[in-house]
matplotlib code that plots the C-alpha trace (Angstrom):
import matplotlib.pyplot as plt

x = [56.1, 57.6, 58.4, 61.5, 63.9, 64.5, 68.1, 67.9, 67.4, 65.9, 62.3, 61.5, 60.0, 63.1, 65.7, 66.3, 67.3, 69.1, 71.1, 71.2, 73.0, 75.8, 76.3, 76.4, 79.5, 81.0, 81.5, 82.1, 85.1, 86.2, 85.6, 88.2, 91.1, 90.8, 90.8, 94.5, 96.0, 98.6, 99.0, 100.0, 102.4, 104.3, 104.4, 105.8, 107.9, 107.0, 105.9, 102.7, 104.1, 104.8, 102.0, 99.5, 101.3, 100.8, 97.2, 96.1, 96.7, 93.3, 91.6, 93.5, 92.7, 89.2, 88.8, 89.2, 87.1, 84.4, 84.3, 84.5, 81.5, 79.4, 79.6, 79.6, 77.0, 73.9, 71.3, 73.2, 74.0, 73.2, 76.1, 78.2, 77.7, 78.3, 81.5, 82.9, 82.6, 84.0, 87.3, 87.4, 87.0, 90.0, 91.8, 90.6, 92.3, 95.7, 96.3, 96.7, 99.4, 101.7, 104.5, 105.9, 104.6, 105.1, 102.9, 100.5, 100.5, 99.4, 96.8, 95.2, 95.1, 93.0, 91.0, 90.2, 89.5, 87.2, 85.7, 85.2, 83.1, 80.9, 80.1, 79.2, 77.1, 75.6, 74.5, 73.0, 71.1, 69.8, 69.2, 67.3, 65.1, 64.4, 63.3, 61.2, 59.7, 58.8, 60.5, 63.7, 66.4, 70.1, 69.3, 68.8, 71.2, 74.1, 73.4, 74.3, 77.8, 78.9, 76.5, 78.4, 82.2, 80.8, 80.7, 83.5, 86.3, 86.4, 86.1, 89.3, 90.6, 89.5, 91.3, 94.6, 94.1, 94.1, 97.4, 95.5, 97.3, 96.4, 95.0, 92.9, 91.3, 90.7, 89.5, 86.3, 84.8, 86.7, 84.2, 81.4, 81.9, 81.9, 78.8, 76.9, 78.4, 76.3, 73.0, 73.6, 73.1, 69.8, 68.6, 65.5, 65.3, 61.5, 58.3, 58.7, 56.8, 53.8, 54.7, 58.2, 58.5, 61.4, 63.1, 63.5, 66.1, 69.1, 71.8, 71.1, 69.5, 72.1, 72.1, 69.9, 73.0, 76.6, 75.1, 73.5, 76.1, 78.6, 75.8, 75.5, 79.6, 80.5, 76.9, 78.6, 81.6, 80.5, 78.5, 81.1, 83.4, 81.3, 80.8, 84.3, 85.5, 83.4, 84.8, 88.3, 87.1, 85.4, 88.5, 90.9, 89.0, 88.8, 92.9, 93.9, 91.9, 93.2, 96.5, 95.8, 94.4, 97.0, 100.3, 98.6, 96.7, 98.1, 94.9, 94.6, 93.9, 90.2, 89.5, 91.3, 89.2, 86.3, 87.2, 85.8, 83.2, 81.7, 82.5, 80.4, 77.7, 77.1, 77.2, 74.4, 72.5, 72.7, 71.8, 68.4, 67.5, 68.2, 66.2, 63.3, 63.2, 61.7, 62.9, 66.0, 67.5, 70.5, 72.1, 71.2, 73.5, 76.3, 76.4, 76.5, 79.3, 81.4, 80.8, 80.2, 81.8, 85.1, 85.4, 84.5, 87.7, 89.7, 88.8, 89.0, 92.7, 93.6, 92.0, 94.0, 92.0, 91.0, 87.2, 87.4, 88.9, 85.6, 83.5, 85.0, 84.7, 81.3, 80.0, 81.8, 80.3, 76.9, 77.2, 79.6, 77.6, 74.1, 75.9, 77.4, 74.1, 72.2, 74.0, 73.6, 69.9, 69.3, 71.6, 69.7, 66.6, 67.5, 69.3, 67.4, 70.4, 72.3, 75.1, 75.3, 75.2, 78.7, 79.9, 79.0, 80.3, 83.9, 85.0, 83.4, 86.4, 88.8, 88.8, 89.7, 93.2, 93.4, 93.0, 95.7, 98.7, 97.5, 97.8, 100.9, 102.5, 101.5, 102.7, 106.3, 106.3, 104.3, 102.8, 99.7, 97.1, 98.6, 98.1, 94.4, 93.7, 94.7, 91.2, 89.5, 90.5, 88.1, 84.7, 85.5, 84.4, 81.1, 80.3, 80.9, 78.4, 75.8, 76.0, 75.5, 72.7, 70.6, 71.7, 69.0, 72.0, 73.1, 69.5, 70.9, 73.3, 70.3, 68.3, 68.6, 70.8, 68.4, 66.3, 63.7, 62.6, 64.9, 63.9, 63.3, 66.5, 68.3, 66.5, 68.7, 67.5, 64.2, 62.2]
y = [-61.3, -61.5, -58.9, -57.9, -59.2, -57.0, -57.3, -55.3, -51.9, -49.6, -49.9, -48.8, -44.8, -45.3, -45.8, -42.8, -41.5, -44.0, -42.6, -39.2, -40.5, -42.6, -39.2, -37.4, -39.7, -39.9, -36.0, -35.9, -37.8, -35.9, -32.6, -34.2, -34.7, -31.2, -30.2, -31.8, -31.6, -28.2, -31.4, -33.8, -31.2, -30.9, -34.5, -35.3, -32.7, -32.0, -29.1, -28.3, -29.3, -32.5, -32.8, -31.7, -34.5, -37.2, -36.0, -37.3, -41.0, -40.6, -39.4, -42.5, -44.9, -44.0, -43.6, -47.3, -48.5, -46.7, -47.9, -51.5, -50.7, -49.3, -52.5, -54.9, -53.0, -53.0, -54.5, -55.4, -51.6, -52.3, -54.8, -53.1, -49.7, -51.4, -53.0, -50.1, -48.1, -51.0, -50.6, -47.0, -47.1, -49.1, -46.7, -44.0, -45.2, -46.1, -42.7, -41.7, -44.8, -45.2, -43.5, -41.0, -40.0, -43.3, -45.2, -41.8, -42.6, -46.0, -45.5, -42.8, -45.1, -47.5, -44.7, -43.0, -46.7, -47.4, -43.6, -43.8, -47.3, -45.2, -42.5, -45.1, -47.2, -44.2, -42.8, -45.7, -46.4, -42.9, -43.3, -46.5, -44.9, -42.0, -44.4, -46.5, -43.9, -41.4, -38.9, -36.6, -37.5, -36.7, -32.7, -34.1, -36.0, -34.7, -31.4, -34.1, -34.2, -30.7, -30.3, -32.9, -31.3, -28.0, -29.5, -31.9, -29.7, -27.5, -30.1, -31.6, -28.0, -28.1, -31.7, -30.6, -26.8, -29.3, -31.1, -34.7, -37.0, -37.6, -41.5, -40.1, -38.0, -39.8, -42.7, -41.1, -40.9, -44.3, -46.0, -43.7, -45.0, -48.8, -48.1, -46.7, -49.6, -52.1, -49.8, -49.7, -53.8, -53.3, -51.1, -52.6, -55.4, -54.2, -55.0, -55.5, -52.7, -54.1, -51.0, -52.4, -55.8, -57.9, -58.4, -61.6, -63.6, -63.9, -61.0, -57.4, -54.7, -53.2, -50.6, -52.0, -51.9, -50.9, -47.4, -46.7, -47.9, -45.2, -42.7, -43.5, -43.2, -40.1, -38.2, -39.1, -38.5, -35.5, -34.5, -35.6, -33.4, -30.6, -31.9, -32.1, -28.5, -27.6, -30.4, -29.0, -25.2, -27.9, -30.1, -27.1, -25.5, -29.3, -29.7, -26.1, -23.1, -24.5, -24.1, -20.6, -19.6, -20.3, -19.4, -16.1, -15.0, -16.6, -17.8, -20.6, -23.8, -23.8, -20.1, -21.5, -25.1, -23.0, -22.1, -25.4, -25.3, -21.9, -23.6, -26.1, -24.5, -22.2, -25.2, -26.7, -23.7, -23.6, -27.1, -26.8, -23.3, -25.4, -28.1, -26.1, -23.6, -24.8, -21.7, -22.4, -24.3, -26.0, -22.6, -20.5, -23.0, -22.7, -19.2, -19.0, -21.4, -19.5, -16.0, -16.0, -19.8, -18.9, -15.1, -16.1, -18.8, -15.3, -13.7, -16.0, -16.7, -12.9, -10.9, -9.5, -10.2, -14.2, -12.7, -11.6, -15.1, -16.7, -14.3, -15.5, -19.1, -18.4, -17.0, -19.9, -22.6, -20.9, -20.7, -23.9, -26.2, -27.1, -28.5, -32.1, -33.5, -32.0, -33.6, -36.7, -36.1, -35.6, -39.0, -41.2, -39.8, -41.0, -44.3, -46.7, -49.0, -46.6, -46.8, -43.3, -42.2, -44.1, -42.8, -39.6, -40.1, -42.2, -39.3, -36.1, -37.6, -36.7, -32.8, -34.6, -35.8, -32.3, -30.2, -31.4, -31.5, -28.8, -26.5, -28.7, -27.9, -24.4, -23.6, -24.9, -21.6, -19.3, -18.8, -20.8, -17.7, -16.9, -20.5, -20.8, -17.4, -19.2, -21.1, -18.3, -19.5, -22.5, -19.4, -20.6, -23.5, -23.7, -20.3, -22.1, -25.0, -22.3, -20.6, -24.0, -25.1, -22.2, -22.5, -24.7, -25.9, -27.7, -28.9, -32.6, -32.6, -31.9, -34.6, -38.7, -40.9, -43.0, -40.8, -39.5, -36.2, -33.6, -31.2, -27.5, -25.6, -24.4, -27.2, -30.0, -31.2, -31.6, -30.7]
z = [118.7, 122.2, 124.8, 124.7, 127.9, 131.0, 130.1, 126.9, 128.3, 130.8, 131.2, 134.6, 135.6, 138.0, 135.4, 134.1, 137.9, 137.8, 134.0, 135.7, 139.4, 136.7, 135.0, 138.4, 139.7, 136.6, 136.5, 140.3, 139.3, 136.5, 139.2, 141.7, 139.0, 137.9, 141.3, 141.8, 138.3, 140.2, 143.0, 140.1, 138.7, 141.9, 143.0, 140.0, 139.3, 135.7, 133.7, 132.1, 128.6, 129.4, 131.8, 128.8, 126.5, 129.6, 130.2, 126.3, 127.4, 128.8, 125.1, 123.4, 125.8, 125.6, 121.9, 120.9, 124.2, 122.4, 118.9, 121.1, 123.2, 120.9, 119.2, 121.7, 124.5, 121.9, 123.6, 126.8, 127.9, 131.4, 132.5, 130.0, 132.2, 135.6, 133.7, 132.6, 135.8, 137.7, 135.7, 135.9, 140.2, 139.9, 137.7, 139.6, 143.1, 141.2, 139.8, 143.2, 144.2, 140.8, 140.8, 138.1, 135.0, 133.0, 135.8, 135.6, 131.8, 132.3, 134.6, 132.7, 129.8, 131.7, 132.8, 129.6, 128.1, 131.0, 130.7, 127.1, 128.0, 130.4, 127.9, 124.9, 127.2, 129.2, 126.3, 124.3, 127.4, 127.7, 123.7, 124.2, 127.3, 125.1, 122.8, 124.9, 127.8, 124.9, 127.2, 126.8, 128.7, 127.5, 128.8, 132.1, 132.9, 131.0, 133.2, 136.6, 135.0, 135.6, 138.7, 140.4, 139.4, 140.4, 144.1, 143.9, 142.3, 145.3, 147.8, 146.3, 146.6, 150.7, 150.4, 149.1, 151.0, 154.3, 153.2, 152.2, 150.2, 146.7, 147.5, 150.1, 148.2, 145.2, 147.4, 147.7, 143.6, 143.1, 145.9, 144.3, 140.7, 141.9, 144.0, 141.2, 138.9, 141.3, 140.6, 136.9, 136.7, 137.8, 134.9, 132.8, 135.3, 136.4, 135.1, 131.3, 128.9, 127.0, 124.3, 123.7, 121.3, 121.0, 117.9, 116.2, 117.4, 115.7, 115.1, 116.7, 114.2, 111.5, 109.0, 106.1, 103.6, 102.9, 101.4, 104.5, 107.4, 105.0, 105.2, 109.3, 109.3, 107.6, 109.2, 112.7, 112.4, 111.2, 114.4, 115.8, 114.9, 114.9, 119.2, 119.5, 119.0, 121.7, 123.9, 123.1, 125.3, 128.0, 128.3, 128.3, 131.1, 132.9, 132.7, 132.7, 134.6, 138.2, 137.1, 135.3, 138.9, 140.4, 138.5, 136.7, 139.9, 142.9, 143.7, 146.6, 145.9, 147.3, 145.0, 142.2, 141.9, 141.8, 137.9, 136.4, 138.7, 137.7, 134.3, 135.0, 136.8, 134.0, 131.4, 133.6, 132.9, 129.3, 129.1, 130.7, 129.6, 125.4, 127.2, 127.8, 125.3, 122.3, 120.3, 120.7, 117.4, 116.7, 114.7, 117.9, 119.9, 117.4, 117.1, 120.5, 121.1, 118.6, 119.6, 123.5, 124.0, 122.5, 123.3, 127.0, 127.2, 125.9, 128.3, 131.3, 130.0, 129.6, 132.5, 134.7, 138.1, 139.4, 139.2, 135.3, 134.4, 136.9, 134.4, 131.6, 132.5, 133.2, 130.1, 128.1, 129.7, 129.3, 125.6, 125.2, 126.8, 125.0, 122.1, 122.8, 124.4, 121.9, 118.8, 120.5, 121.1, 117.7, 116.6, 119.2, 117.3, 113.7, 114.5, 116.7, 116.8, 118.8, 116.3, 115.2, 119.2, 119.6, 116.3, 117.4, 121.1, 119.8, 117.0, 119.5, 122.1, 119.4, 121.2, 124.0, 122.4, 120.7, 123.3, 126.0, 123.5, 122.0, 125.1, 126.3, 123.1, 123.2, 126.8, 125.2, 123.3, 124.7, 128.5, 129.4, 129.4, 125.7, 125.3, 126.5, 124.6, 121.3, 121.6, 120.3, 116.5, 117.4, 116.9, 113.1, 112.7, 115.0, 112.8, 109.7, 111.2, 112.3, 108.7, 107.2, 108.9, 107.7, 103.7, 101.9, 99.6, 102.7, 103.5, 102.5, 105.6, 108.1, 106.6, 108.5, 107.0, 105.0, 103.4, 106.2, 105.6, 106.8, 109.3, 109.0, 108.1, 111.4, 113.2, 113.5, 116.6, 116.4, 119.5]

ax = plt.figure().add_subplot(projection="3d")
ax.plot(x, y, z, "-o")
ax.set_aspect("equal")
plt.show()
């Protein structure tokens, strides 16, 4: 048997820095837009309801990008990275030169298509270092997504605060994402492992049989779902707790990009405190998320002072924010092909449709903290998932597609 080829996947101590700089700029950018989402709403001259229905090009561009990548970047997830953040540091400078919102539509519908390429590919590749290293790594560099907004969302405030126009600022995370595209080609390319074999040659590794690529479907799509209601709180505070700031409080534009950063800062927390706290099971997470996650967005969207929504933002993010990485922690465990990861990632991203029509739909009828308070209902179903988890009826659902041996109830990601 032969060693597997540099090009397959990361190999090197450095690449996992690597991973974690990718997921760094990648959120830097997603810190900016929040940052200038009151901006777009006045250059364009549109509301937030039709602003919200607008800002879901992003989740349907990206949505099909994904199922494509996770097909196609098997094996190759290096230049399929540095691909997919070349397109998106294109997209990112046009949304700040293409006028009105049907040229805003189209260039967030290369960006979500070029975003959704960078979360399959990121992932798989932190999967496949996982894999490889024998080391944990999706709770370390998924934390470098909100890290990074937490200091770009209120340097975009200072930017906009200062009177700079939109390209300007945006000019800045688009150089930054093709920068970090040109690091990404190198991944694997060091010294090969002696640990690591490669496969016969011929077509990649799939599912065994039809049975089991159906069992590999429905289980991530599935944790997918189960990911995606808690995206819905994280996107909602992304697009919308700038603007709440502002219109609710009068905050100014500096104070009020600080929401998605305190969002994000106390997300970060969460994230290493479930990385490093072995205790700390899959049913703790969800019971968290549903009780603190959702009653925090409540109250961020009804207090009456800028500070109680901060607090509120806070304690949501804290609670909120262990449960995507750690879903796809434990699907990069069961599926070496990386498969169930891009399942997992493609129907997760399904919150991110959700969640800006829902809110632009819901600020048609009511006002936007009403709206934003309405995400309470979404407690339900991460409950429902926590109670499930611990019911030895449900055992089955806990256990790896293919007939592994399940883990202990309540402990759905193995640690």
């Amino acid at each position: 048997m032969t060693m597997r080829s540099a090009a397959a996947g990361p190999r090197r101590p450095g690449d996992g820095a690597v991973l974690i700089v990718v997921s760094g700029v990648w959120g830097g950018f997603w810190g900016v837009w929040s940052a200038l989402l009151p901006a777009v709403l006045e250059h364009d001259h549109t509301t937030p309801a039709d602003l919200g229905l607008v800002l879901a090009a992003v989740p349907i561009g990206a949505i099909p990008a994904m199922a494509i990548a996770g097909r196609l970047a098997a094996g190759r997830e290096s230049r399929a990275l540095a691909a997919a953040l070349a397109v998106m540091a294109v997209a990112a400078a046009l949304l700040g030169l293409v006028p009105g919102l049907v040229g805003l539509s189209i260039a967030l519908l290369l960006l979500g298509a070029a975003s959704g390429g960078v979360d399959v590919c990121m992932n798989m590749a932190i999967a496949r270092h996982e894999r490889t290293a024998g080391v944990r790594l999706f709770q370390r560099a998924h934390p470098a997504f909100p890290v990074a907004q937490i200091v770009a969302a209120p340097a975009a405030g200072l930017g906009r605060q200062l009177g700079l126009p939109l390209p300007v600022i945006l000019a800045a995370p688009a150089a930054s994402l093709a920068a970090v595209g040109v690091l990404a080609v190198g991944l694997g390319a060091g010294p090969r492992s002696r640990a690591e074999p490669e496969p016969a040659s011929g077509p990649r590794p799939r599912p065994a049989d039809r049975g089991l690529r159906r069992a590999l479907m429905l289980w991530g799509m599935a944790l997918g779902a189960l990911g995606g209601t808690a995206l819905i709180i994280d996107n909602a505070t992304e697009h919308w707790s700038v603007l709440l700031l502002q219109t609710a409080h009068g905050a100014p534009p500096v104070l009020a990009s600080m929401a998605p950063s305190v969002f994000m800062a106390s997300m970060t927390v969460g994230r290493l405190v479930a990385q490093k706290v072995p205790a700390i099971r899959i049913h703790h997470l969800l019971y968290a998320a549903a009780v603190a996650g959702c009653g925090g967005m409540a109250l961020a969207a009804s207090a009456p002072t800028t500070w109680g929504s901060l607090l509120g933002f806070a304690v949501s993010g804290l609670t909120v924010g262990p449960v995507m990485p750690a879903l796809l922690g434990h699907a990069g465990r069961q599926d070496a092909s990386g498969v169930l990861v891009s399942i997992v990632s493609a129907t997760s991203y399904g919150g991110f449709v959700i969640s800006p029509a829902l809110i632009g739909t819901l600020s048609r009828w009511m006002p936007l903290p009403d709206a934003l308070t309405c995400l309470a209902v979404l407690a339900l179903p991460l409950a429902a998932a926590a109670v499930g988890s611990r019911l030895p009826a449900l055992a089955r659902w806990t256990a790896p597609p293919g007939g592994a041996p399940a883990p202990a109830r309540g402990a759905l990601v193995p640690r």
